[in-house]
C-alpha positions as a printed Julia matrix, in Angstrom:
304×3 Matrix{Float64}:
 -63.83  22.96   -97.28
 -64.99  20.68   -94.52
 -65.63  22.13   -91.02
 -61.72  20.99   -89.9
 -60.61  22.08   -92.91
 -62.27  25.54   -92.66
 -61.66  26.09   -89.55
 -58.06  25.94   -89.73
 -58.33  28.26   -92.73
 -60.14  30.74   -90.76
 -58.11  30.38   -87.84
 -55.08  31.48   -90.04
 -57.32  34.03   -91.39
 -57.27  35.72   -87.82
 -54.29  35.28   -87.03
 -52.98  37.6    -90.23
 -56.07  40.05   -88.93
 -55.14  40.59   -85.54
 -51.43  40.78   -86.55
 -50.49  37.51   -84.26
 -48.88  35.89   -87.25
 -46.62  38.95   -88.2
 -45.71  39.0    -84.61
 -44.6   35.65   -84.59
 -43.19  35.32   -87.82
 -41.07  38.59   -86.44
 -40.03  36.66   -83.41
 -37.87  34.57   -85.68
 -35.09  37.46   -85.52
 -35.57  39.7    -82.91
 -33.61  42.39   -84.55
 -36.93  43.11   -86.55
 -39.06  44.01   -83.6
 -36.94  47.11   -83.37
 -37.17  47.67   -87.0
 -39.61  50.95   -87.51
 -43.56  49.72   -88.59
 -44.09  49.96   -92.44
 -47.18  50.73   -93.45
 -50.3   47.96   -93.78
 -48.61  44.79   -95.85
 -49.04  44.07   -98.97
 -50.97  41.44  -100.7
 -51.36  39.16  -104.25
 -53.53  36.81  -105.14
 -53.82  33.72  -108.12
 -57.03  32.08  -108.36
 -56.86  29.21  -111.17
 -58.84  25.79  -111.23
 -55.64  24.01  -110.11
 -54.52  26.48  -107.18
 -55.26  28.95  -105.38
 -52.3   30.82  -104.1
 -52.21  33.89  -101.74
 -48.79  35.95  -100.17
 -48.61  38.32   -97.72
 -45.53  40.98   -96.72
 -45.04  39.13   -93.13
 -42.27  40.56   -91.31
 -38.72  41.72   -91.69
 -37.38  38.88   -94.17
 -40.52  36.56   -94.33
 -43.24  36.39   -96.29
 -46.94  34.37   -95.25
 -47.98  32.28   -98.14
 -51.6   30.32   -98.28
 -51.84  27.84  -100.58
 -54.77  25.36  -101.85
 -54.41  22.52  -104.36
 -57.2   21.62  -105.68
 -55.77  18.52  -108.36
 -55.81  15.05  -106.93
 -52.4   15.22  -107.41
 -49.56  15.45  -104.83
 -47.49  18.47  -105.33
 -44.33  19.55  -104.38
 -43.84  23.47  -102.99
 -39.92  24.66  -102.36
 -39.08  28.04  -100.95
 -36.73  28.87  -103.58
 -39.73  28.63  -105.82
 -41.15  31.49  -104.92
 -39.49  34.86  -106.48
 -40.44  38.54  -106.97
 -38.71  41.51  -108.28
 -37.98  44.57  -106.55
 -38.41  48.16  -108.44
 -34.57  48.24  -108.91
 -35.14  45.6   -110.88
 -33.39  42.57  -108.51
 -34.58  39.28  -107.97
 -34.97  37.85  -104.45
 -36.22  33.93  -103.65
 -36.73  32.17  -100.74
 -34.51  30.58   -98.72
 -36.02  28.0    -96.23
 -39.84  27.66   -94.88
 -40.0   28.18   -90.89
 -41.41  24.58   -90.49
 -39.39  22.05   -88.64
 -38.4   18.75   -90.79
 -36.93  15.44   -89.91
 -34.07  14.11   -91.37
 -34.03  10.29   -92.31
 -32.52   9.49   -88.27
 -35.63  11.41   -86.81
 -33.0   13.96   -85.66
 -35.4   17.74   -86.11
 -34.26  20.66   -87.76
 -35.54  23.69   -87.32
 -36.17  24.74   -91.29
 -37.67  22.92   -94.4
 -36.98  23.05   -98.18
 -40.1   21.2    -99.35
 -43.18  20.6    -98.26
 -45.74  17.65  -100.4
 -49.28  19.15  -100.77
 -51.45  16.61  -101.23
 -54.42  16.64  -103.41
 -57.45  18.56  -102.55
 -56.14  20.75   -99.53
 -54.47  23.3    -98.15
 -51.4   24.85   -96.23
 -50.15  27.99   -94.52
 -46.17  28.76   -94.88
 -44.08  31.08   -93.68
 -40.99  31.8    -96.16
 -37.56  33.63   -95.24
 -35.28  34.84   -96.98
 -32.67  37.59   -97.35
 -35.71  39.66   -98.61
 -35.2   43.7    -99.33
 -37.7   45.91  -100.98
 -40.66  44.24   -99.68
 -42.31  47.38   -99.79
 -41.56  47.42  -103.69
 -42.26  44.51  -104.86
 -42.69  44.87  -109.02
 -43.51  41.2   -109.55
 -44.42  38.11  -107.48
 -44.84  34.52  -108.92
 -44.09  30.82  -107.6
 -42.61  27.95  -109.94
 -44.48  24.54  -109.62
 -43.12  21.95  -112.24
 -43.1   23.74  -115.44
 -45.0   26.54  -114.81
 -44.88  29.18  -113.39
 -47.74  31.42  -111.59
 -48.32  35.2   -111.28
 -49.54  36.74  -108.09
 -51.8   39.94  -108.67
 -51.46  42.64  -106.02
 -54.17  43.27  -103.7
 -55.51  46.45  -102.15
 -56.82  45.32   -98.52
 -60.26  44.94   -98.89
 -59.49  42.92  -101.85
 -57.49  40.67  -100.05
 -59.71  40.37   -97.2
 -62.63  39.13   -99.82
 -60.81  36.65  -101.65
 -59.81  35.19   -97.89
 -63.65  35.26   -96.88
 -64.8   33.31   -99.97
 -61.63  31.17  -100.26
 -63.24  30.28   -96.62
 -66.24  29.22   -98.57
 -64.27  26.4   -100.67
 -65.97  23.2   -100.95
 -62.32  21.41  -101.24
 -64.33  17.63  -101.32
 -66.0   18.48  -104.37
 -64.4   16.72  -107.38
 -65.15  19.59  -109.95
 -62.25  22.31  -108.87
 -64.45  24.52  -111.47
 -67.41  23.74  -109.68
 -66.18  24.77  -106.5
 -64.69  27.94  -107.4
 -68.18  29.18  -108.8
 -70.05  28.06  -105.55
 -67.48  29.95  -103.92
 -67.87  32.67  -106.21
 -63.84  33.13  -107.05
 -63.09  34.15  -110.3
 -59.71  33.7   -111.77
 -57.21  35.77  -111.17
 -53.82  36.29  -112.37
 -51.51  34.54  -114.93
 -49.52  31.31  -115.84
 -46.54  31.19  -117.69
 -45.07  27.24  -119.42
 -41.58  26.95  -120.03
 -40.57  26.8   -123.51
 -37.8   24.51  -123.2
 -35.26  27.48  -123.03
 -32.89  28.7   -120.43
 -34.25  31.85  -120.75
 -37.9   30.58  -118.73
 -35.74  30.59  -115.65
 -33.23  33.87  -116.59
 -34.66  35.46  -113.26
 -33.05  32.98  -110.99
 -29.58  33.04  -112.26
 -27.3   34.54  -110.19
 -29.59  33.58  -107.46
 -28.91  29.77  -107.09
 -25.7   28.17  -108.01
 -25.3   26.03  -111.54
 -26.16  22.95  -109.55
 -29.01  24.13  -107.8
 -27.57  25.28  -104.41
 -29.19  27.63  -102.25
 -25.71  29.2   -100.56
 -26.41  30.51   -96.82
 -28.05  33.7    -96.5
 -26.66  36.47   -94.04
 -30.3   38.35   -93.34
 -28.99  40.59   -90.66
 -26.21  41.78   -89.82
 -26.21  44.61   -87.18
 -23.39  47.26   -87.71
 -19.88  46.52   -85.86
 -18.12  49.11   -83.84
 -14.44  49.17   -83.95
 -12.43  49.06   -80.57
 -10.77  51.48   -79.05
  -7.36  50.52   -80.21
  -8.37  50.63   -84.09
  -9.83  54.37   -83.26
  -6.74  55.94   -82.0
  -4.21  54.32   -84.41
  -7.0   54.64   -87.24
  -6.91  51.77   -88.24
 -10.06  50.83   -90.58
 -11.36  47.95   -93.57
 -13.04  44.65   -93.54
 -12.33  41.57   -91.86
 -12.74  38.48   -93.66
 -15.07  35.73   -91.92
 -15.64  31.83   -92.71
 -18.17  30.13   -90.88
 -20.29  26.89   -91.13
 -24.04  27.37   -91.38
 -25.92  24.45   -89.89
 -29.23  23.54   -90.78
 -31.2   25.23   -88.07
 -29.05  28.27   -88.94
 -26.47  28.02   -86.44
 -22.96  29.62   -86.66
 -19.76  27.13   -86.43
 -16.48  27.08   -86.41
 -16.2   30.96   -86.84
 -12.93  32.25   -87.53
 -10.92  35.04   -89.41
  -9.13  34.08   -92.54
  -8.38  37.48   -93.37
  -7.37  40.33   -90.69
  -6.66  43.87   -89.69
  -5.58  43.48   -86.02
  -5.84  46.11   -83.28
  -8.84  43.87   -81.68
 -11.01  43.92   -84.45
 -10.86  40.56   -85.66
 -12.28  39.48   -82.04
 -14.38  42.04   -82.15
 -16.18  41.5    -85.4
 -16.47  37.5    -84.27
 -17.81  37.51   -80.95
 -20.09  40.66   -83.13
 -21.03  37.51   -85.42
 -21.81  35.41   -83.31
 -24.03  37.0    -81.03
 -25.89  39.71   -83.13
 -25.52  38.24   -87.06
 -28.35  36.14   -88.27
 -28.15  33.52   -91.4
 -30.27  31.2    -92.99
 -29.14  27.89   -93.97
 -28.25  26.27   -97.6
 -30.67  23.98   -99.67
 -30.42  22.15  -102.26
 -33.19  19.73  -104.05
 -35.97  20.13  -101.51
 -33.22  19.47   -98.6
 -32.21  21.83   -95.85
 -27.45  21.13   -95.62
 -25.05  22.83   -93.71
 -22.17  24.95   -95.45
 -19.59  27.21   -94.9
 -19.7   31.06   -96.24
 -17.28  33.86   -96.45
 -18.28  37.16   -95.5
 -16.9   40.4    -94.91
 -17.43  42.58   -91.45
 -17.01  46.42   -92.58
 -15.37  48.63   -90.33
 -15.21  52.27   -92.06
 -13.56  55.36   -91.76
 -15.69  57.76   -90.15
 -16.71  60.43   -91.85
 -14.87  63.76   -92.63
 -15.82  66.47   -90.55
């Protein structure tokens, strides 16, 4: 790397160290700073003489991701590229990076579904989504064109030597090869080439819709207590919801389309709107608004 490059890389480097970056990435929903601590984050690692790709368990629903192209080609990186299974077996992907974009009118958003890499450096992304089992996590890999790359899992003294000699990269030198030795980085983990078959990309069906949209993501949603009213006359179920996501994640035109009355139709919107958190739609590297239906649970307490 050269001295502006490296120091930025470092400079990220201490921010994950001193836990800065967790902190901020947590400040994105501020129900997660009352979330209990998990123990030290996870980390994977690919090391191949086209990329070098790091990820690191960032906060409630994010994920820090480090990555280095060293082609001379431009690539592209979406969030719903990156995947990993949780020990139940479920896939989860990303939703939207935390990096503001501009729209073709210069109006600024507050998310991004794509982000052009070019040739021969480096980037630090933050990637939410409506993750769960982040302490789990079975498998990890990101899709770039037709391939698809495998994260290894790091213990933390792995991680933190792969980050001191990634530091080392000579990212100017036009052998990728050649640079890796100097920087003494061995490969590491796997690559996997579509073979022309549905079945390459089995693990994100279900997960995006048969034309590629990313539907909003609900990634929390705080309990709802039932009034006072619904208590005494016992009333209990789900409201049904509609709401339009914009692209910055905001909630619009909020209102009921299915009821049970006795306040709690007000009660689960104004809970919406002030406690419920959501993640916008994409769609071919492009952060849209859209409207999603969701339920608001109110049970029946339990029996005594």
């Amino acid at each position: 790397m050269n001295q502006k490059t490296r120091n930025g890389y470092h400079l990220f480097c201490w921010l994950r160290r001193s836990g800065w970056l967790y902190w901020l990435a947590a400040m994105i929903f501020p129900v997660a700073l009352s979330l209990p601590q998990a123990a030290a984050p996870r980390s994977w690692g690919y090391v191949g003489p086209q990329y070098i790709i790091t990820a690191e368990e960032g906060g409630a629903y994010s994920f820090v991701l480090n990555f280095i192209n060293l082609t001379d080609f431009v690539i592209v990186v979406q969030p719903n590229e990156f995947i990993y299974k949780g020990s139940s077996g479920r896939f989860y992907i990303g939703q939207v990076f935390d990096r503001e974009s501009k729209d073709n009118r210069g109006e600024t958003f507050k998310y991004s579904a794509s982000i052009l890499l070019k040739g021969h450096s480096f980037t630090g992304l933050t990637v939410l989504g409506a993750f769960h089992e982040q302490d789990a996590v079975d498998e990890l890999s990101i899709r770039i064109g037709a391939k698809r790359y495998y994260l290894v899992p790091l213990e933390k003294v792995e991680f933190e030597q792969l980050a001191a000699r990634i530091g080392e990269l000579d990212l100017e030198n036009a052998s990728p090869r050649a640079a890796l030795q100097a920087a003494d980085l061995n490969d590491m983990g796997s690559i996997k080439t579509t073979d022309g078959t549905s079945d390459w990309d089995k693990d994100w069906q279900g997960l995006l819709q048969p034309d590629g949209l990313n539907l909003p993501k609900i990634v929390a949603k705080p309990p709802v207590q039932p009034t006072e009213e619904a208590r005494k006359s016992h009333t209990y179920g789900k409201v049904k919801l509609s709401a339009l996501i914009t692209r910055s994640g905001g909630i619009e035109d909020l209102r009921a389309e299915k009821g049970l009355g006795r306040g709690l139709d007000e009660r689960a919107i104004e809970s919406v709107r002030n406690s419920w958190v959501f993640l916008p739609a994409t769609k071919n590297g492009e952060v849209l608004e859209g409207r999603v239906t969701f339920d608001v649970d109110f049970p029946a307490p339990p029996k005594q």
